[in-house]
N, C-alpha and C positions, 0 to 999 in steps of 0.2 A: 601688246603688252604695255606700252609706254603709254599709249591711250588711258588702260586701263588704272594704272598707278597712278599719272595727274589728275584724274576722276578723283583718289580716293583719297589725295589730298587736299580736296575740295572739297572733302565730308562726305564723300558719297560711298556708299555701300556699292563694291562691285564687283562681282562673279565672273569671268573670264571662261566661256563655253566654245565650242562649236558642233555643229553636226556629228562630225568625227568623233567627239566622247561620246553621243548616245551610238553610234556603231562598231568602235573600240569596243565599246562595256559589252555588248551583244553580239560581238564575236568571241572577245576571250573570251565568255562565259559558258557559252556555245564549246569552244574547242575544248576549255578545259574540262567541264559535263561529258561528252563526247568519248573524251580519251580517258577519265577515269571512272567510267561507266555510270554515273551520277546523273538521276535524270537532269533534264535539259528543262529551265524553266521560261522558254517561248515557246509558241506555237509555231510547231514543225511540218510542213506539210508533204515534205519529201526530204526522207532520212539521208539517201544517197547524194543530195546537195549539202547535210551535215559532213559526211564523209568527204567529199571534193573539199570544202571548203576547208578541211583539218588535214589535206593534203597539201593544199597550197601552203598554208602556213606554216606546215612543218612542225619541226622543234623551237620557230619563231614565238616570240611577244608579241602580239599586236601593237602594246604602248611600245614598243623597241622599234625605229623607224626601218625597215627594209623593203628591197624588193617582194620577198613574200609575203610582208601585211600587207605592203599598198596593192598588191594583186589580191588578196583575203578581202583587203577591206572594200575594192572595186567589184568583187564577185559576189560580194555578199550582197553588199548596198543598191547595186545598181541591177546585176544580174537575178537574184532571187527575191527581195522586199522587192525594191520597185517595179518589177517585173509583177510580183501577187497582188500586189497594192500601190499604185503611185504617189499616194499620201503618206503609206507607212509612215519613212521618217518624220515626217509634218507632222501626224498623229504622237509620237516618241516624243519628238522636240517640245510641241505645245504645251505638252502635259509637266516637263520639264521647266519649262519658260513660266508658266505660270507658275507654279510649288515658288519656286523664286521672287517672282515679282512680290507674291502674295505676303511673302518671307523680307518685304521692303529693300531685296538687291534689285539695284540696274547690271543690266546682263550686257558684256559684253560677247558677241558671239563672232567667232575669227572666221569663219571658213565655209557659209552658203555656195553652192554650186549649181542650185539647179532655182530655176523660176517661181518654183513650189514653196522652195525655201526662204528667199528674200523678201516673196509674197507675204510669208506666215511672220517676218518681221516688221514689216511695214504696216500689218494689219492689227498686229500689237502693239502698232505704236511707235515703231521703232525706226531708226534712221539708217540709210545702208551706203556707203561709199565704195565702188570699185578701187581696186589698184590695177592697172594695165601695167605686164610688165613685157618684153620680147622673152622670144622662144627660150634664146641663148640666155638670159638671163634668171628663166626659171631652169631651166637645166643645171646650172651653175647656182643657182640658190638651192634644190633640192638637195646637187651632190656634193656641198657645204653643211650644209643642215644633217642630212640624213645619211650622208657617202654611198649614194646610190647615182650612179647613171644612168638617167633614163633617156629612152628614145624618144625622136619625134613622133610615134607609132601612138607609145604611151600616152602622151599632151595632146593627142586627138582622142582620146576614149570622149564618153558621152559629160564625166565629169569635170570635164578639164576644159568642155567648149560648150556648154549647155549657157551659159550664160554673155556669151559675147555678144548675141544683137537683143539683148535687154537693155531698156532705157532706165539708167540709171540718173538720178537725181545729181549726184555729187561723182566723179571720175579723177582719181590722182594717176600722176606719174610713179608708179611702184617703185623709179630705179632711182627716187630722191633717197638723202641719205633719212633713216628712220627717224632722229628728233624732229629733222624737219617737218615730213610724214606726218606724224604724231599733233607736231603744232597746228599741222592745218586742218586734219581731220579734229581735232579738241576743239578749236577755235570755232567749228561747224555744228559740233554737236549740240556747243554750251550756248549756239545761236537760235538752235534748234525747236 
């Protein structure tokens, strides 16, 4: 976020995305279709993973951070899309990223997880810096953030470790305080 704010005091045009809103938007949309009988406008290809999926979530938000969206939104992303299609999201994103670019914003995108993903930014052009953070420190950031405790169970799913022995270009300390963070990835970009 702070990334993106000094950008746009710099005159820059910038949008603030990640993965997460193209599958946020295509699960509520999904659950809420679903439960008030409204056709569903994706391509479904098994109803009964409609039905599981609007079980996990519950009476849940997906935009409302909980244990039931982060299970929605791992079941859906990872277990069903990726599972029918391993590009899905990449395909969703792309078409996103562009509308954008085209539209003259620089995108900032928070939250790639998988190889596919950091791929379809770098191939657009774009710059990607890791933050390494320890265990104890994203557990204690998410039940800050979100008031969810998650297990070490959880930070082993496919999305939470899909990108560790990727060679990334630029690698921060996640556990600096944020301006700092911000300073050095800005300083990177605008080198960039």
């Amino acid at each position: 976020n702070l990334v993106s704010l000094e950008l746009e005091k710099k005159g820059y045009k910038v949008k603030m995305t990640g993965f997460g809103y193209i599958i946020r938007t295509e699960v509520q949309t999904i659950v809420d279709c679903f439960n008030s009988g409204e056709p569903i406008p994706y391509q479904i290809k098994d109803m009964r993973q409609v039905e599981i999926l609007a079980e996990i979530l519950g009476k849940n938000n997906v935009y409302e951070r909980s244990e039931e969206s982060r299970q929605a939104l791992q079941y859906w992303g990872t277990e069903v899309r990726r599972n029918e299609n391993s590009e899905y999201w990449i395909e969703q994103m792309k078409i996103f990223l562009l509308n954008n670019l085209r539209n003259g914003y620089s995108m900032n995108v928070t939250d790639a997880r998988f190889p596919n993903e950091v791929d379809l930014i770098l191939n657009l052009g774009g710059h990607v810096s890791r933050l390494e953070v320890s265990e104890e420190l994203q557990k204690e950031r998410v039940l800050n953030r979100d008031n969810i405790k998650v297990s070490s169970l959880v930070l082993r799913h496919a999305s939470e470790q899909a990108l560790d022995d990727y060679e990334f270009t630029s690698v921060y300390d996640g556990s600096l305080e944020k301006e700092i963070l911000s300073k050095n990835i800005l300083k990177e970009i605008m080198n960039y």
